[in-house]
C-alpha positions in Angstrom: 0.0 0.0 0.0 1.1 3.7 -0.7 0.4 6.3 1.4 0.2 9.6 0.2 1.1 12.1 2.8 1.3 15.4 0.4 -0.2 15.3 -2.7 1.9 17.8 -4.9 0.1 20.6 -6.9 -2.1 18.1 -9.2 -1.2 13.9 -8.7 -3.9 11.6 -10.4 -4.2 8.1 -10.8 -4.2 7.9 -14.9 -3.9 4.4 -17.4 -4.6 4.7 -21.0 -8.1 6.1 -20.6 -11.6 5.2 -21.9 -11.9 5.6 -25.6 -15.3 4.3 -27.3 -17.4 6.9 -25.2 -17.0 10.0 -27.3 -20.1 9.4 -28.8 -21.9 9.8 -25.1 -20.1 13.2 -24.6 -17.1 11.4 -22.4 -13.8 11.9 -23.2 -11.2 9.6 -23.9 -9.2 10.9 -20.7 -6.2 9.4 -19.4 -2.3 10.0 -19.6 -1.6 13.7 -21.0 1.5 11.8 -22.4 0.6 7.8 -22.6 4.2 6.7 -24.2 5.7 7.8 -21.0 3.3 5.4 -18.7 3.1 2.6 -21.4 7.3 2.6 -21.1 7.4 2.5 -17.7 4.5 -0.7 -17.3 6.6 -2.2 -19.9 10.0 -1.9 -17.9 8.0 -3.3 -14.7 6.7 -6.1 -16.6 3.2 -5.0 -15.9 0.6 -4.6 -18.6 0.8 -1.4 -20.5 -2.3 -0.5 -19.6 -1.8 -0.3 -15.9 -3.2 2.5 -13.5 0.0 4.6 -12.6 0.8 8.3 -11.3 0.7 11.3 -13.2 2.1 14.3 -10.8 2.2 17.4 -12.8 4.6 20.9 -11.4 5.0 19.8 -8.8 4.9 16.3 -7.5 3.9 13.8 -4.1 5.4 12.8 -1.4 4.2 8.7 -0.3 5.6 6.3 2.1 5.4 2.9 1.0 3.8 0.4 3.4 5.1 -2.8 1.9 8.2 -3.6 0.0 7.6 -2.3 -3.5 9.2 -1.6 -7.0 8.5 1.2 -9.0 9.9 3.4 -12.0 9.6 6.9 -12.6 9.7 9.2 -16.4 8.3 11.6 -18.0 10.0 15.1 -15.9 12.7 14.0 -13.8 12.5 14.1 -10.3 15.1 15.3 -8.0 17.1 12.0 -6.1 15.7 9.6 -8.3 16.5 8.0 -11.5 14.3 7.7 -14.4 13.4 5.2 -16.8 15.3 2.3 -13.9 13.3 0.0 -11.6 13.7 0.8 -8.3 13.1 -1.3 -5.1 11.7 0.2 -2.6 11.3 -0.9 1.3 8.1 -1.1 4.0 8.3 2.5 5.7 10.4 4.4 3.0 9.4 7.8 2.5 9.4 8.6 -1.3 9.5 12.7 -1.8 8.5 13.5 -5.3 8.1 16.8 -5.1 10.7 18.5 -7.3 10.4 18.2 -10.7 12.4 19.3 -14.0 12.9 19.2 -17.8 9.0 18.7 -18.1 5.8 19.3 -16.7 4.6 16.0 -15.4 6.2 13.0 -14.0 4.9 9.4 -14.5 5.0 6.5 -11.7 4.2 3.1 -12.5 4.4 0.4 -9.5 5.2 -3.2 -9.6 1.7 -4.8 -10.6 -0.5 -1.4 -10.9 -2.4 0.7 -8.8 -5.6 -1.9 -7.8 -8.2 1.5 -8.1 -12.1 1.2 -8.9 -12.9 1.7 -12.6 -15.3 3.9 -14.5 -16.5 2.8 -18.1 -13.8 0.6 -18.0 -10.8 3.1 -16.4 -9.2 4.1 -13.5 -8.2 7.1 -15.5 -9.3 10.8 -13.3 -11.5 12.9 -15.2 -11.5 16.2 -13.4 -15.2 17.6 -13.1 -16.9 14.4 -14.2 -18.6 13.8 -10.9 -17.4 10.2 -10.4 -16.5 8.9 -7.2 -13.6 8.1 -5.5 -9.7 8.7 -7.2 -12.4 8.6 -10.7 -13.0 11.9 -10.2 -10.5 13.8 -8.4 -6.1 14.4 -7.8 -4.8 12.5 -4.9 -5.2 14.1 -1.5 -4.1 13.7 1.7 -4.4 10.8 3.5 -5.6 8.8 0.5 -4.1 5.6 0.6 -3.1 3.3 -2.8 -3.0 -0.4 -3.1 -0.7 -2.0 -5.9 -1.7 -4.9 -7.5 -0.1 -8.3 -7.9 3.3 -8.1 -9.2 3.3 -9.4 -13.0 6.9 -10.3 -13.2 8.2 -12.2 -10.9 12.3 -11.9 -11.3 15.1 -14.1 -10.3 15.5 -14.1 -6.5 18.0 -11.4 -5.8 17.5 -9.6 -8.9 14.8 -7.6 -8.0 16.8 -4.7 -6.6 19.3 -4.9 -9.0 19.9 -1.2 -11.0 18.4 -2.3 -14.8 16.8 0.4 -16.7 15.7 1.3 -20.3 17.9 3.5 -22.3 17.6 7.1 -21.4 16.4 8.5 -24.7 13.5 6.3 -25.4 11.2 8.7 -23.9 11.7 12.0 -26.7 12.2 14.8 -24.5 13.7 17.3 -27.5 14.3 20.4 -25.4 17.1 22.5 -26.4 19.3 24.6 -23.5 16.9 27.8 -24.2 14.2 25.5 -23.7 12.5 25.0 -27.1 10.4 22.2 -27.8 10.2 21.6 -31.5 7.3 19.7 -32.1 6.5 17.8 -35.7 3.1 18.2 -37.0 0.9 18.2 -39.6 -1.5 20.4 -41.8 -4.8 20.7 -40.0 -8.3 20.3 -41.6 -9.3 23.9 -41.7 -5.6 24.2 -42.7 -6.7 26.0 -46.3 -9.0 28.5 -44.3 -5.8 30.4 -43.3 -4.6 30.7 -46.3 -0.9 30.2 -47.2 0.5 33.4 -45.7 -0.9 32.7 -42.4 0.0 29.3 -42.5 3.5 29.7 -43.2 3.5 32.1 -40.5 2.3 29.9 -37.7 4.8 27.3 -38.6 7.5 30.2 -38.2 5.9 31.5 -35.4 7.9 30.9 -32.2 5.2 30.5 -29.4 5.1 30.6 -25.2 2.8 27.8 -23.3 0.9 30.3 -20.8 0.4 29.6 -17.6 -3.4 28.8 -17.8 -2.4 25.3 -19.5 -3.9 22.4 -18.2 -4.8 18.4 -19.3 -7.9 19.7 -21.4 -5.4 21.7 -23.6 -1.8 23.3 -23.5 -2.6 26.8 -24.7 0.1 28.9 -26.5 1.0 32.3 -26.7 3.0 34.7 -29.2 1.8 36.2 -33.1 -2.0 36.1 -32.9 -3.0 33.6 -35.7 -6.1 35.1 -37.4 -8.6 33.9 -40.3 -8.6 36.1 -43.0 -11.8 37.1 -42.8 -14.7 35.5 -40.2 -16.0 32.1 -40.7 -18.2 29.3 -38.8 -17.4 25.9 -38.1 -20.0 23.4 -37.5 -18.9 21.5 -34.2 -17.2 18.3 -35.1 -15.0 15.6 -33.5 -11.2 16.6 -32.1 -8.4 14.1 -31.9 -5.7 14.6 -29.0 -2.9 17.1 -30.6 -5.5 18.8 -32.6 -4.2 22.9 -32.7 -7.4 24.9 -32.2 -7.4 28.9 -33.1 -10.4 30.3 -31.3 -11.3 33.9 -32.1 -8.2 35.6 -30.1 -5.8 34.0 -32.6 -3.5 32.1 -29.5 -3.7 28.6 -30.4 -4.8 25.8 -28.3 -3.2 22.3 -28.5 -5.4 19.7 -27.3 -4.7 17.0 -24.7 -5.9 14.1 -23.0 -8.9 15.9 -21.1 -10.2 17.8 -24.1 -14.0 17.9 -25.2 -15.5 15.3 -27.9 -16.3 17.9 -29.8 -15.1 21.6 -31.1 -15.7 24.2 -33.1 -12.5 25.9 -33.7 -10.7 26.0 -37.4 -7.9 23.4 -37.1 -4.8 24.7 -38.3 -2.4 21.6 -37.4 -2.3 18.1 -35.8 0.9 17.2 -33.5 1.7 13.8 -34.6 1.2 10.7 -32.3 5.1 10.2 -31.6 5.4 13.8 -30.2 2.6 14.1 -28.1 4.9 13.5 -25.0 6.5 16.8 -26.2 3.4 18.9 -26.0 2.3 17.3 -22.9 5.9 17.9 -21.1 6.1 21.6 -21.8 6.2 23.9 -18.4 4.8 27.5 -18.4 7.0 29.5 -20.1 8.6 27.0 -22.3 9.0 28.4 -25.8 7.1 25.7 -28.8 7.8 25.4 -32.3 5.9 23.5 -35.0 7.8 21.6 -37.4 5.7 20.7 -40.7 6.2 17.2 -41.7 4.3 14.6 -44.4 2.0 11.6 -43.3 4.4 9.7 -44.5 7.1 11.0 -41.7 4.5 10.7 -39.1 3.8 6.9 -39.8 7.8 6.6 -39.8 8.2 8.4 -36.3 5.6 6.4 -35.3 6.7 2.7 -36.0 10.1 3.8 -35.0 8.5 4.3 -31.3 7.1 1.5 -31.2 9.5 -0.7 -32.1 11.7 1.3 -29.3 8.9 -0.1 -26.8 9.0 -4.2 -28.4 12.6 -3.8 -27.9 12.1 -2.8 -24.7 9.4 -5.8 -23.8 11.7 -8.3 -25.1 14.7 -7.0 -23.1 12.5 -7.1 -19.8 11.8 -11.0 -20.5 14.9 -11.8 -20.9 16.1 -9.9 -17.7 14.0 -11.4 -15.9 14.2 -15.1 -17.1 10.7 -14.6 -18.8 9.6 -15.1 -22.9 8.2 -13.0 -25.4 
């Protein structure tokens, strides 16, 4: 069991969310960046799928009950590694508080978090109304069970310092702190025209402050329609960049709505949502225009990355793929 005795400035339970409901107004939810969570089940042998931690700014601090082993990504988090199993003992406090190089920090525990499911999730969906860790962050005093461990290694083994390889996880911040993040023409993309277009790839933006897991809103060059138009409300897709009426464009997250009715100017592609969902408040964003055909390359590329990874855990720990 984990206890949590400070809950950091926003710590949910998150898996992989509930997709299938969009059409009932629900959200698919979930982690704001799912690579990060599906690596770190993967290096615990756990199912990818598994209910974990997302702390965002600024994270927990837990004591463990039992003997336990857990990994950490995503932000790093000062006095611990990332990406690296880590044993931890019955009474061991675990202070997760400070965070850098990214905006939220994923832990994953031997066997999962063994949380009540909505719709088929454990995934928090703030203002949704659901009981229990469904519909609120951690608090005080809220206590965690993990579930059974799904790898059992080699006795002795289980402490021993094994990790994945540091750059699986694409952080892609430079030293000013730019995130350059590939993506492609949006469906409304031709309502800008070509000018304008150009000019919000060029554009050099600033996440504000006012982010959160429904969007991660930007700020710099207003990006404007040429002239007014309406958009019938239709379906959005997690790195979908909305431009509502003040031109500042919003990139959308796990959390966002089924359905919007902002032009689309761009879509982030899958493999760099981790880089949208990772920038802090005053982190400076560029786009990067690239072709389907580069998305579907990035993409395969990850997830071979993550089968590598799968197959190196089962052979660590005397298992088979």
């Amino acid at each position: 069991m984990i206890e949590v005795l400070k809950a950091g400035t926003f710590t949910s339970v998150q898996d992989l969310g509930r997709p299938g409901w969009a059409a009932q107004g629900v959200p698919p939810g979930g982690a704001a960046d799912p690579f990060a969570l599906r690596v770190l089940n993967t290096l615990l042998g756990n199912a990818e799928s598994a209910p974990g931690l997302e702390c965002t700014l600024r994270g927990p601090v837990l004591r463990a009950t039992e003997d336990t082993v857990l990994a950490l990504g995503g932000a790093a988090v000062a006095g611990w590694p990332s990406l690296r199993r880590v044993a931890v003992e019955a009474g061991q406090l675990l202070d997760l508080s400070t965070l850098s190089g990214g905006a939220r920090v994923y832990v994953a525990f031997s066997g999962g978090l063994s949380v009540p499911r909505v719709l088929g999730s454990a995934a928090m969906l703030p203002r949704s109304g659901w009981p229990g860790l469904a519909g609120r962050p951690l608090q005080a005093g809220d206590c965690l069970h993990c579930g059974r461990v799904s790898v059992d290694p080699p006795r002795g083994r289980v402490g021993r310092a094994w990790s994945a390889a540091p750059g699986l996880l694409p952080v892609n911040v430079s030293v000013g702190g730019l995130r350059s993040v590939r993506a492609l023409d949006g469906p409304q993309r031709e309502w800008f025209g070509v000018e304008r277009s150009e000019a919000f790839f060029a554009t050099e933006f600033r996440v504000s402050a006012r982010s959160d897991r429904m969007g991660v809103r930007l700020e710099g060059s207003a990006v404007r329609l040429p002239s007014p138009r309406e958009l019938t409300s239709e379906g959005v897709a997690f790195g979908s960049v909305q431009v509502p009426p003040d031109g500042q464009p919003i990139v959308l997250l796990a959390d966002r709505p089924t359905l919007g009715g902002y032009p689309k100017i761009a879509q982030v592609i899958t493999a760099d949502r981790g880089i949208v969902a990772q920038a802090r408040p005053g982190d400076r964003v560029r786009f990067v225009r690239v072709t389907l055909a580069e998305a579907h390359a990035a993409l395969r590329r990850q997830e071979a990355a993550l089968v590598q990874l799968r197959h190196g855990v089962a052979l660590a720990t005397g298992g088979s793929e």
